[in-house]
Structures are given as structure tokens and as C-alpha cells.
N, C-alpha and C positions, 0 to 999 in steps of 0.2 A: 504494500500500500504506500504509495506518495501520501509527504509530510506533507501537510496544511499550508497554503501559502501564508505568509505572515500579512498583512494587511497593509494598505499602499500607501506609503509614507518618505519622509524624508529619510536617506538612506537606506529603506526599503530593499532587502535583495542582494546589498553592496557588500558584505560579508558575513562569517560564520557566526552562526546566532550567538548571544552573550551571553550563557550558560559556560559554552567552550572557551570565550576570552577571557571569566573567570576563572575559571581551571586554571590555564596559561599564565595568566596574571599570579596565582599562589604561589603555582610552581616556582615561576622566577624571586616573587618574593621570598623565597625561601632558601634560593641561593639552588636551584635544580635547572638542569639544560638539559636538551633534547637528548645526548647521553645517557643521562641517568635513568634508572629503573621506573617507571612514572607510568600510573597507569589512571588515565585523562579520564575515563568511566568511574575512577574509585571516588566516594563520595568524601566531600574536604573537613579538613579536619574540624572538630564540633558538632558537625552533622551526621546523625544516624544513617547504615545502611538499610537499600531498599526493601534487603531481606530482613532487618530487623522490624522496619515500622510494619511490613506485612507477615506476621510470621508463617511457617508453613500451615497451621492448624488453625489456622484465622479462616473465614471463608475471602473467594476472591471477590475484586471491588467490581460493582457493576461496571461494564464498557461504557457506559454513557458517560462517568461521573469522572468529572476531568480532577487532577489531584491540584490543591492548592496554589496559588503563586509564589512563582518562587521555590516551591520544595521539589525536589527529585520524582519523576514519574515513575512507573513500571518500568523495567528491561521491553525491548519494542520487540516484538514478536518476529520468529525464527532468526533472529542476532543470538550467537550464542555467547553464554555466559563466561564473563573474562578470567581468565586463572593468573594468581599472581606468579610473580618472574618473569624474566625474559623482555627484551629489550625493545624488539616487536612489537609488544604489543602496541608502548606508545605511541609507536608508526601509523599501526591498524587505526587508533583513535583518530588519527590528525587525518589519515586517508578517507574514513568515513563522516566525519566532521567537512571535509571538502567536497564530498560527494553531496553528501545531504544540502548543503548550500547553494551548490551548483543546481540542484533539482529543485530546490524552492525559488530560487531565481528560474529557471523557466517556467514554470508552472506560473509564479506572480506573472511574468513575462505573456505568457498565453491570457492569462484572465484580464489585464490592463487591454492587450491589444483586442480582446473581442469588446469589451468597453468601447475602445476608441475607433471601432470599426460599426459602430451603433449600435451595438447591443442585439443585435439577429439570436433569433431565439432559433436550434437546431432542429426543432420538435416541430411535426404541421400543426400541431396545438398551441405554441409559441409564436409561430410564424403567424396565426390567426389575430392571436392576441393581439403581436405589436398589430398589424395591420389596422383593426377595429379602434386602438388607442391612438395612430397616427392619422386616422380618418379613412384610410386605404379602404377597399374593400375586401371584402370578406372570400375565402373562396365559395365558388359556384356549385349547386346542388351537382354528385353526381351524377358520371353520362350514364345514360338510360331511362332517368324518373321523367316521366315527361306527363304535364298538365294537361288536361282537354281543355277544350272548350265547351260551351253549349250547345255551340251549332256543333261541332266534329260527335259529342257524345249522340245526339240526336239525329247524327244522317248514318253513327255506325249499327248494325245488324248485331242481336244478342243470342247467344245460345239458350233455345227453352225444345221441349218434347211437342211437337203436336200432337199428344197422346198425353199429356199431365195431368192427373186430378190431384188436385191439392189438399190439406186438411180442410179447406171449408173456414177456417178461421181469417178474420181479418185484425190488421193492425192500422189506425190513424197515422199515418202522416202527420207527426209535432209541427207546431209553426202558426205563421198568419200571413196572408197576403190582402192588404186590403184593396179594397173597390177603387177602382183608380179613377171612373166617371161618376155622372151626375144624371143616370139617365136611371132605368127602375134596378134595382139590387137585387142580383137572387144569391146566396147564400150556400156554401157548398162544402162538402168534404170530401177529401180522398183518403180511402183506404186500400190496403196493398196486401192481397193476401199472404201469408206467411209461406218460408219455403221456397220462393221464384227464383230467388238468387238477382230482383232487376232493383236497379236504382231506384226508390221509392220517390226521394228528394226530386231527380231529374224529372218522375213523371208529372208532379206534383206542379213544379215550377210548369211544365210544359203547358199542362193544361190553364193557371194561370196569364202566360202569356199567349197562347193561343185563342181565348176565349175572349180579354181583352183587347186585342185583336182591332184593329177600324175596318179590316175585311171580315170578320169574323159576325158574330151574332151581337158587337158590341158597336157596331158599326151606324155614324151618325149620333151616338151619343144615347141612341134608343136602351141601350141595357148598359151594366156595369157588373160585372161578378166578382165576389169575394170568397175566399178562403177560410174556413174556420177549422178550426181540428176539435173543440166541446161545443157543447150546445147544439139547439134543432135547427138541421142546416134546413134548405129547401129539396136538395135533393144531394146524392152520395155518388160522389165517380170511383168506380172498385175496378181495379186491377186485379184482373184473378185467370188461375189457368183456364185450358180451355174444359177442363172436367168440370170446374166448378161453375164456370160461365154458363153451361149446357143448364145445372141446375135451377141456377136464380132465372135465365130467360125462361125456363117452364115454366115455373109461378107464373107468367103473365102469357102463358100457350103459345109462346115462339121457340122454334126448333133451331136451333143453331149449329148442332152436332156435325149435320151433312154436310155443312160449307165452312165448319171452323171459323165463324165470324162471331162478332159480338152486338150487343141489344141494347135498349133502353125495357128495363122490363118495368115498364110503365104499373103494375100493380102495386110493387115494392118503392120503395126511397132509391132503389140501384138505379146507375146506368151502369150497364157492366163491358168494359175494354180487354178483350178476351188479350191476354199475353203472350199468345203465340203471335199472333197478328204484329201486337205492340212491339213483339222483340226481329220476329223475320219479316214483317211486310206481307206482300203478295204480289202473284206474277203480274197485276198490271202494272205498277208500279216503280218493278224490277226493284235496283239499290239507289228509288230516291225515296232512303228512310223519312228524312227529314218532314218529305211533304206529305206523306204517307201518315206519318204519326198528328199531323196537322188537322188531317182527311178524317182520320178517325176521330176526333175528340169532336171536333163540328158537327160531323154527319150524327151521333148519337145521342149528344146533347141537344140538336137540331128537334130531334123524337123527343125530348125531354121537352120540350117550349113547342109542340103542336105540330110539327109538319112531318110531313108523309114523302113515299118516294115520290120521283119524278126523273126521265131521263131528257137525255139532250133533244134537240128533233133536228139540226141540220148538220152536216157530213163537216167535221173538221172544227166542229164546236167544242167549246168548254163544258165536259161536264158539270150539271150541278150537281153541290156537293152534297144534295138528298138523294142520288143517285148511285145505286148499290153498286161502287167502284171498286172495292176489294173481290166482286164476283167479275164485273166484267166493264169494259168501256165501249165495246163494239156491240150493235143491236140493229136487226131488220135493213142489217147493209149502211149501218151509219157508224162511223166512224168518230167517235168522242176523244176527245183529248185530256189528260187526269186534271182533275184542280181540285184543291183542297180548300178553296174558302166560298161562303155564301155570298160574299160580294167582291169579286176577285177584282183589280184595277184592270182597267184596259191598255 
């Protein structure tokens, strides 16, 4: 183990620590020269040796607890122990007394210049640090975490069974979205039933901004829709598999089985948004999730607030969006083009 650098000062570094000039210093006073038998480790005269203040039977001192100022430390571990006589030794003393000084001199040396080189911390935890304390910026989320969007999470396709039936239980959607117009208020809640594995939050938000919408059903100021998650909404948007979906559309004697779509089962508080649909779309459609999921919340909420199907009538027209578009856009030789809103811009 490297000695401690001594602490950076005047003189700092510039010779053998003074412990050792002491020693030297007696000897001379005493009338001894590098000749004589002198052994530069033996403690000076008046002072007890280190095996006396420690005796063998005493327990040892804990490593942490440094010994007093001033008095003689432990022997420094695997230096072995000095045997009197011989001439040598006091060589060995003065050779590692020059050694030990030489290595606390660069050691000070290394820790001044990383000082003076500003203080860079060697650790990425360090390195962060200074950064944050010098205003620098911080490093950058690792490569691969990559954030959506709203529109990328809504135009991509989710894995679900078109064969799921679920437990049948639902869970609210936490939160509130309020009414953002001034036209009549209907009151709403989404629940999502358990088990789907699909973003509840995303659905949720979807249907608030779809609904508000100035192409939508909110369109001219006439309606305004708001979110609740307690309390008696006016009506419940449920996200549920297509097993479960099949059951709540019977309550109100709509089959939905055969075409795996979803209802407004008008005898219950459900609209119900079948989640196979919600997560794969359908082949008219193809992979424009985005307008497709749009398509859906309109078109069944549309049965929620009174209207009925109705398809296009001229070749190369915009379907409306009360028009059964998850089964098909083509009829009687006409040719419909998909739209997702009730009142699409021209």
C-alpha cells in the first residue's frame, strides 16, 4: 500500500518526512555517524518501544484508529522486523526513508496535477456530476429507449387473439378530461377490460380527442364531451375482447360474432370497441391504424347520439362515417373511399 500523501503545502514533498530528520538529528547529537551501529527504526531514547506500548497479549488496535501525534505507529505491514547489529541495517533505514519520500512526492505530485488539470472526475458518475455542477449537460438517455408519440403509438398495429374472451371484468381509466366546448355536455367513461395487455391511457386520451374533434360529433360547437372516471356518466366507452364484446352486444340482440366488429349496445350504458378491431384494424383500411381507430370511436358513438347506417351513393365518394367501413367500402358497383369523420373538410 502507498503512504498517504502528506497535504499540499509549503515544502510539501521536498524531503524525508520529520520523524526521520529527528532520528538523524539525535544520532548526530550524540556524537554517532553513519558508521556506527545505529538503527534509524529503534525508538529514541525516553521513549517506549512499539512492542512495549502494544504488548503481545493486549488485543490488536482497530485499522481505522490512527495512533496519537507525535508517538510511534505500528511496524507497517510485511516490512520485517529489525534485529539488532550489523551495520546495514542503518543503510536499509536511510534506503527506505528515501524511497518512501520519493513515492509520497509523486503521489502528492499526481493528486496537485489532477487538481490543476480541473478536477475531471475518472468515474461516468463523476464525469456527470462535474458536468451538471458546471452547467454542461448531462449524458443522453441510452441508445435504444426510444419515446412514441401519439400519432406513431396510434397509427402502430397491437398484438390481440381474434378468438379472446376475457374475464368479463372491467377497470376505469383514472383521470379527467374536461369538456373543452360550450355546446350541450355529454359525460363519459372508459373502461378497459382486464387482461388485453393494450394501453388503456392511449385509448382513453384517443377517444377524448377524437370526439372533440370540429370534424367529429363536436363539430360547430353543437356538443362538447367530457371524461369522468366516478360518478353517473351519460354513457361508458369499454374496450373489451372480442369474446366479451359478442356478450354485452346480445343484451341489446346485435350479433357481432360473425364479422368480429363492435356495437353501441344501446340497452346497457356500453358502447363497446371490440379490441381486436382496436389493436389490428381491418382489410379496408389496411395499416392506416390511425384513421381507422378514429373511424371506430365516431361511427359507434354516432349509434350512441341517434343515427343509423347509411352508405355512400356516388363512385369515388367519401364514405360516411355511419357506414359499416370495417365490413366493407365497395357496394352495388360503387366504389367509397374510407373517412373517419362525420364532417370531414373538403
Amino acid at each position: 500500500m502507498l503512504p498517504r500523501p502528506r497535504p499540499a503545502g509549503p515544502g510539501a514533498g521536498s524531503g524525508p518526512r520529520q520523524e526521520y530528520l529527528d532520528a538523524f538529528a539525535d544520532g548526530r547529537a550524540g556524537g554517532v555517524g553513519l558508521d556506527d551501529d545505529v538503527d534509524v527504526f529503534a525508538p529514541r531514547p525516553g521513549k517506549p518501544r512499539p512492542d512495549e506500548e502494544h504488548p503481545a497479549d493486549a488485543p490488536e488496535a482497530d485499522a481505522g484508529d490512527a495512533p496519537p501525534a507525535g508517538s510511534p505507529g505500528p511496524r507497517p505491514s510485511g516490512v520485517p522486523a529489525q534485529r539488532p547489529g550489523g551495520k546495514g541495517r542503518a543503510f536499509t533505514g536511510i534506503a527506505a526513508a528515501a524511497v518512501t519520500t520519493v513515492l509520497a512526492v509523486v503521489v502528492a505530485g499526481q493528486v496537485t496535477a489532477s487538481r490543476h488539470d480541473g478536477g475531471q472526475s475518472g468515474s461516468a458518475t463523476g464525469q456527470a456530476r462535474d458536468a451538471r455542477t458546471s452547467g454542461g449537460k448531462t449524458p443522453s438517455a441510452p441508445p435504444g429507449t426510444v419515446t412514441l408519440s401519439y400519432e406513431q403509438k396510434m397509427d402502430r398495429k397491437y398484438p390481440l387473439s381474434a378468438t379472446l374472451k376475457g374475464p368479463g371484468k372491467f377497470d376505469a381509466v383514472p383521470g379527467f378530461a374536461k369538456a373543452p366546448g360550450t355546446g350541450q355536455k355529454y359525460t363519459y367513461r372508459v373502461d378497459v377490460e382486464q387482461g388485453l395487455g393494450l394501453d388503456g391511457e392511449l385509448f382513453a386520451e384517443a377517444v377524448q380527442k377524437t370526439l372533440n374533434d370540429d370534424r367529429s360529433w363536436a363539430h360547430g360547437g353543437a356538443r362538447t364531451f367530457e371524461r369522468i372516471s366516478s360518478g353517473k356518466p351519460d354513457f361508458v366507452i369499454t374496450l373489451a375482447s372480442p369474446g366479451t364484446t359478442a356478450q354485452w352486444c346480445a343484451k341489446s340482440g346485435l350479433d357481432t360474432a360473425e364479422d368480429n366488429v363492435s356495437c353501441d349496445s344501446a340497452a346497457t350504458e356500453r358502447v363497446m370497441i371490440n379490441a381486436y378491431r382496436w389493436a389490428q384494424g381491418s382489410k379496408t383500411y389496411g395499416d392506416k391504424m390511425y384513421a381507422y381507430r378514429q373511424m371506430l370511436i365516431n361511427h359507434e358513438v354516432g349509434h350512441r347520439l341517434g343515427h343509423g347506417h347509411v352508405t355512400c351513393q356516388k363512385n369515388g365518394e367519401l364514405a360516411p362515417v355511419m357506414q359499416q367501413q370495417t365490413k366493407f367500402l365497395d357496394h352495388d358497383g360503387i366504389h367509397c373511399l374510407p373517412n373517419p369523420w362525420p364532417y370531414p373538410r373538403s
